[in-house]
Steps between C-alpha positions, in 0.01 A plus 500: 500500500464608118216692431276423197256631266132441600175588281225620737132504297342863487108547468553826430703459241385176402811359466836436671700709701861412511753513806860470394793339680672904436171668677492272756855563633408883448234431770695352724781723516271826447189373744672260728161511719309293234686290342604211579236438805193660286583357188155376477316801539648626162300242302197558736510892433518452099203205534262647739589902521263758697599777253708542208665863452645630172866635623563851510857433352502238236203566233502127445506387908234371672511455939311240588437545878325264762487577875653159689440486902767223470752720384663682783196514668334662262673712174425534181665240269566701108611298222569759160432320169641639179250433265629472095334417230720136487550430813398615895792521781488548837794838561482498905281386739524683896296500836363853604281655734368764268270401209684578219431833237401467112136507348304182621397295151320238720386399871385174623103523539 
């Protein structure tokens, strides 16, 4: 199966994240424990995140991290979003049990 570019809607941003075909193959050869059963929780983890992180290595990266008790009975799901001025892309997205380091710019009330 092909992958394909997908647009996933960001609040925070206020406007659309996207997921390339290229990124999505770098997920599933690099983080073979999310994708392709979790695929899902990528979009879910952009749309409804319990913190978003600014990244410690890229000055323009943003880790978007929810807590899923689906996912491996219960890991942290991190997509990180590259955010430019034209456009926002997704980089990587991985499962952890640690919550991830960076300065938090917001938290779900």
């Amino acid at each position: 199966m092909e992958a394909q570019n997908n647009t996933i809607y960001c609040s925070y941003f206020d406007d659309d994240v996207v997921l390339s075909a290229e990124r999505i193959v770098h997920i599933q050869e690099q983080h073979p424990d999310l994708l392709p059963q979790y695929r899902n929780f990528i979009d879910e983890v952009i749309n409804n995140p319990d913190s978003i992180r600014r990244s410690q290595r890229m000055p323009n990266g943003y880790l978007f991290t929810k807590w899923c008790d689906d996912v491996q009975n219960g890991k942290y799901v991190i997509v990180v979003v590259i955010a430019e001025a034209l456009r926002k892309w997704v980089i990587t997205s991985y499962i952890s049990r640690k919550f991830p380091k960076g300065d938090i710019v917001w938290t779900k009330d």
